[in-house]
Backbone bond lengths (Angstrom), bond angles and torsions (degrees), N, CA, C in turn:
res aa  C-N    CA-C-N  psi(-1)  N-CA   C-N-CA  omega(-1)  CA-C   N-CA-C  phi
1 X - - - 1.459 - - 1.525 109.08 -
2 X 1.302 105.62 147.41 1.630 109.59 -166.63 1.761 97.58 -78.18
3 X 1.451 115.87 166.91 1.589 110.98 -175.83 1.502 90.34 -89.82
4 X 1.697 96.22 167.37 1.798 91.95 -168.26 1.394 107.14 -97.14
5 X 1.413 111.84 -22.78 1.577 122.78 160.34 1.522 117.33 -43.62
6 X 0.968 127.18 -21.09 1.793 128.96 -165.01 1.980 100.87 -84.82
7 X 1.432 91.09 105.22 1.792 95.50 -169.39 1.200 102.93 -105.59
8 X 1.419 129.21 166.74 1.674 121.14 161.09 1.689 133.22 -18.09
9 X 1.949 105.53 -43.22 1.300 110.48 -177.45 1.390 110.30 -72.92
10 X 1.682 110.42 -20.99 1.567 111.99 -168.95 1.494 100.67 -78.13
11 X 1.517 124.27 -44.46 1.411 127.41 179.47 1.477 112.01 -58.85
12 X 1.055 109.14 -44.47 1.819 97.02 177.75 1.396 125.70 -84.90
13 X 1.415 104.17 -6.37 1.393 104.20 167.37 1.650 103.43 -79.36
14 X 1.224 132.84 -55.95 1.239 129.90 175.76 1.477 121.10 -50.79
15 X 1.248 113.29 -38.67 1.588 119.70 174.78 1.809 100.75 -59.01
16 X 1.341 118.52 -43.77 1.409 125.89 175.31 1.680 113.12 -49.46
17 X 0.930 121.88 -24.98 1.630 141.67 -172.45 1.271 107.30 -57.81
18 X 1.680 106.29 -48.86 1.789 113.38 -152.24 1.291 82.48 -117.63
19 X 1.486 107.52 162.11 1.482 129.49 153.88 1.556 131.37 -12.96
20 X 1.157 155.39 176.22 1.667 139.93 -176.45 1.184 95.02 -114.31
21 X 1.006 132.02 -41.91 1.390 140.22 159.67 1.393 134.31 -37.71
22 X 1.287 118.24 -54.82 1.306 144.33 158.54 2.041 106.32 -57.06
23 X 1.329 119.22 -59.52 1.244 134.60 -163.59 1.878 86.81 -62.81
24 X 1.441 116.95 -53.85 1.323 116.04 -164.41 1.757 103.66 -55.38
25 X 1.468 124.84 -49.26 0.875 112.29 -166.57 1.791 126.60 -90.55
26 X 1.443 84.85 4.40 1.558 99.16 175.31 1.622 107.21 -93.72
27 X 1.444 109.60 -23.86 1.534 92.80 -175.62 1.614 90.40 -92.42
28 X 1.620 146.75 -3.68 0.957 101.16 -157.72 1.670 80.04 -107.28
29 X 1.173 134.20 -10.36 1.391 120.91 150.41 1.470 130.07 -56.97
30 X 1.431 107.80 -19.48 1.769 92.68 164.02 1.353 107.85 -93.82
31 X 1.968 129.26 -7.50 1.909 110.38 -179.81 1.478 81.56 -73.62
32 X 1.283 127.58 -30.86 1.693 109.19 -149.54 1.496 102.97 -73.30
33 X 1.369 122.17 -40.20 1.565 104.13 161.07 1.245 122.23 -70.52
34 X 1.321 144.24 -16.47 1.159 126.17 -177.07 1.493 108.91 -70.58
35 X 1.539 112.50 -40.82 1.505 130.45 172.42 1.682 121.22 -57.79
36 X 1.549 110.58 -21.91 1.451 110.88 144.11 0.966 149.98 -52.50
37 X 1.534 99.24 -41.86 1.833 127.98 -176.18 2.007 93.25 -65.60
38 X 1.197 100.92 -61.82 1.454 105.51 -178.76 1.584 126.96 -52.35
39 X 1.580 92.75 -57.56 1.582 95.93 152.57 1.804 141.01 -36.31
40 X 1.435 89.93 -32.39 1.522 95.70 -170.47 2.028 99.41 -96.58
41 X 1.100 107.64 -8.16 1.542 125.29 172.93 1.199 100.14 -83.86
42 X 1.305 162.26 -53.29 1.311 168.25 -113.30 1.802 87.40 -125.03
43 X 1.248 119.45 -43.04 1.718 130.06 -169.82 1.551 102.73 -56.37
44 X 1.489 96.04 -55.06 1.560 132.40 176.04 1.502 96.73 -39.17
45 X 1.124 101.21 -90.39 1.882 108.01 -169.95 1.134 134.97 -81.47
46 X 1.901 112.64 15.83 1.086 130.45 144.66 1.617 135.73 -40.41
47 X 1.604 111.55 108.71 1.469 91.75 -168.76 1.557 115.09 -80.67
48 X 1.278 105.84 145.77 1.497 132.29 -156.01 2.053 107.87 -71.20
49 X 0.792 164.74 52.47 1.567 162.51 175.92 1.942 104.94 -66.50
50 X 1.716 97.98 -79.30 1.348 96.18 179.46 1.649 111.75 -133.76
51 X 1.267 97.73 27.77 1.711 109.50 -169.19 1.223 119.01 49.74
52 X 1.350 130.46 14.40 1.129 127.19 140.55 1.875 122.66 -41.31
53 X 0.922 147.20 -83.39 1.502 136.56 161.30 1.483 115.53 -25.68
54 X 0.847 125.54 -24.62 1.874 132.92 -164.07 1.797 70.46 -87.72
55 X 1.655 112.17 -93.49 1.374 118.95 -154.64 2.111 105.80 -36.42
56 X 1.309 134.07 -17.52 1.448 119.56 -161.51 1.062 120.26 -122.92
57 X 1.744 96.85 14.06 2.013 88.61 154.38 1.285 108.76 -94.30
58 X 1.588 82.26 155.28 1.978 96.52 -147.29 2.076 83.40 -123.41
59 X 1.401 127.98 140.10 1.154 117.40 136.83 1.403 139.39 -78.39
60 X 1.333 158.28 100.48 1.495 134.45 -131.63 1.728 81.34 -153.61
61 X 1.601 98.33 158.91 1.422 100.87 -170.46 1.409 107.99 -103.36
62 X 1.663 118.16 158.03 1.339 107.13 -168.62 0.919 121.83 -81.29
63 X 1.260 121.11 178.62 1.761 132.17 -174.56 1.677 94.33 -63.52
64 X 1.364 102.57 113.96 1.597 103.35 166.67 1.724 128.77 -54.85
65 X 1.028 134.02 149.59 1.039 136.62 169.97 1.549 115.43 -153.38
66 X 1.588 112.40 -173.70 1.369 100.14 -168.22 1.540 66.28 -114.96
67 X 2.218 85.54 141.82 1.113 115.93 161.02 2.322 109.01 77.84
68 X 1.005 97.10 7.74 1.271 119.20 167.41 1.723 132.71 -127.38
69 X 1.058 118.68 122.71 1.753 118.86 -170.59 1.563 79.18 -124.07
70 X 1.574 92.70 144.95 1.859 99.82 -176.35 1.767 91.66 -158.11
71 X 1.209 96.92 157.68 1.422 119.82 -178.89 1.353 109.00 -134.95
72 X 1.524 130.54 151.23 1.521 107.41 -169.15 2.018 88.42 -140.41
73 X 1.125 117.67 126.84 1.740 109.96 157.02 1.397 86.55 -94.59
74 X 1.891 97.60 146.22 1.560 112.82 164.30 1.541 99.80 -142.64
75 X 1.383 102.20 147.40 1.226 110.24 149.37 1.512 126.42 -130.15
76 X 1.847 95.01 129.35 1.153 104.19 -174.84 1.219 99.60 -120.75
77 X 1.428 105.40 139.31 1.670 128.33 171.32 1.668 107.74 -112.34
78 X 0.924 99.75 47.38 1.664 96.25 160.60 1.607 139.56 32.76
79 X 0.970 111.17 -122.22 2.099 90.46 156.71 1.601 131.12 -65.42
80 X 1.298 96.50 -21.43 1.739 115.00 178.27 1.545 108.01 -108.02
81 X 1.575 112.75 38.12 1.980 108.91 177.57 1.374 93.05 -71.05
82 X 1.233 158.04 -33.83 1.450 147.20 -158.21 1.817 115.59 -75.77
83 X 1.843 95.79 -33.01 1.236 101.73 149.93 1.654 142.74 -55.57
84 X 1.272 98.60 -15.56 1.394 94.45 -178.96 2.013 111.89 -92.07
85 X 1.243 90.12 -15.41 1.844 95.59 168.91 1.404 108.70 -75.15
86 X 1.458 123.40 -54.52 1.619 131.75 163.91 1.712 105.21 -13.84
87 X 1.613 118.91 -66.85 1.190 125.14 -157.80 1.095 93.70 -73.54
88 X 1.672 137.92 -64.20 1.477 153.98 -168.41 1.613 89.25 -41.87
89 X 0.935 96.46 -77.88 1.853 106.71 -166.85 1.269 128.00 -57.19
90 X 1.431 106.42 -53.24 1.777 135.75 -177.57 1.418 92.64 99.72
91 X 1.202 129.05 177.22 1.155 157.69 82.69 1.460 160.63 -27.39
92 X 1.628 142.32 158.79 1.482 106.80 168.48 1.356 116.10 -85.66
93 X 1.614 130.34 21.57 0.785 145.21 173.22 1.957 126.07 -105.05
94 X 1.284 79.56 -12.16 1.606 103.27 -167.35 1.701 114.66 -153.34
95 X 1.428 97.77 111.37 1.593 113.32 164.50 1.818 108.59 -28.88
96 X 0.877 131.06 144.68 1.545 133.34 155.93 1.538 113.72 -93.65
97 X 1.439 107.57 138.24 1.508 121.69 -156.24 1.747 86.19 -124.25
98 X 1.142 112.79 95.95 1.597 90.12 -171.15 1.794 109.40 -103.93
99 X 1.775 91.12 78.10 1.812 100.19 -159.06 1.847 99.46 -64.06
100 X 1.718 118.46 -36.08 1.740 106.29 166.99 1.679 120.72 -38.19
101 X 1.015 95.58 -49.65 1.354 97.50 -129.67 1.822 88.73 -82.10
102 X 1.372 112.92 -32.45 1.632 111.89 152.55 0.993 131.67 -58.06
103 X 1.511 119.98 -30.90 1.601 131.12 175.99 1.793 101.43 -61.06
104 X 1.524 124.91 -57.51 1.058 144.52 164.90 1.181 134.81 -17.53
105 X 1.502 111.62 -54.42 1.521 153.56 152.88 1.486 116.92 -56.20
106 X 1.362 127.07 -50.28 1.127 136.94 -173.31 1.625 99.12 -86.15
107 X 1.232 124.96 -41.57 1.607 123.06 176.35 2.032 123.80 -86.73
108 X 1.258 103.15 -0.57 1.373 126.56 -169.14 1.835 92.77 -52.23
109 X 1.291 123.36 -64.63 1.206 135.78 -160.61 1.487 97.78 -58.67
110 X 1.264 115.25 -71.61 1.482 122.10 -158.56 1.328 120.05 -66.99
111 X 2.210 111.25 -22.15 1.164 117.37 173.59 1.306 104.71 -64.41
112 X 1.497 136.45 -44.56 1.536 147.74 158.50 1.464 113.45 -18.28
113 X 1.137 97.97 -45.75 1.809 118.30 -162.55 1.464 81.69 -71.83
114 X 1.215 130.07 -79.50 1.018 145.40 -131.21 2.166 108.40 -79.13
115 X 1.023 112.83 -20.74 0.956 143.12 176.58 2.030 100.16 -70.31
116 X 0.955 91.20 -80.72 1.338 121.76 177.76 1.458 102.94 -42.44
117 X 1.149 107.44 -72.75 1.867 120.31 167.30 1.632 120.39 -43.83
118 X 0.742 125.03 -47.32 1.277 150.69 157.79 1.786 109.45 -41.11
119 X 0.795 134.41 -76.47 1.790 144.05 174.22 2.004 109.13 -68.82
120 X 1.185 79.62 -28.35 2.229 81.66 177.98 1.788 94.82 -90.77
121 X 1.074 130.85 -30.49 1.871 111.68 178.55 1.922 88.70 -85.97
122 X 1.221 117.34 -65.78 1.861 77.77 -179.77 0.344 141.82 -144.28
123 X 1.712 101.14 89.13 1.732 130.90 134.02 1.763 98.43 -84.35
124 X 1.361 97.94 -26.23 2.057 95.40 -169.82 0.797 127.07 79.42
């Protein structure tokens, strides 16, 4: 388990330690698991019709840039993507079920953990 003391200043000081190179691909291997954990929460509290929404969250990595590491969850529904705001949001036709943004909430802590955990085993 990651220590609970390890805050933003502690991660970038340690990321500062190793190589930029090395640091880039270690932190973006620990968002990409943390962005799993969440991902697979969002799968979870996906409401069920034809599993279409369950099957199209995707984890995908972010648009690179300099001086930015990004991780992206998406969900895409394919001919029906506008549907997936309907459910998130509602409509005046439709209650809003806002199963992300709880999944999000409920995984916030542990994605932290995991993040964190992730860059402190290796560095060592």
């Amino acid at each position: 388990m990651a220590r609970k003391d390890m805050g933003v200043p502690d991660l970038k000081r340690a990321l500062g330690l190793v190589e930029a190179k090395v640091a880039k691909k270690l932190l973006r291997t620990s968002l990409r698991s943390a962005a799993k954990l969440v991902a697979a929460e969002i799968r979870a509290n996906a409401p069920v019709a034809e599993g279409l929404l369950k099957r199209s969250v995707k984890v995908r990595a972010g648009r690179r840039r300099k001086n930015y590491i990004g991780v992206e969850i998406t969900v895409e529904g394919g001919r029906d993507e506008g549907f997936v705001g309907f459910v998130e949001w509602g409509s005046r036709h439709q209650a809003a079920n806002p199963f992300a943004r709880r999944s999000v909430e409920a995984k916030r802590a542990e994605a932290l953990d995991a993040i964190a955990e992730g860059v402190e085993s290796a560095l060592g």
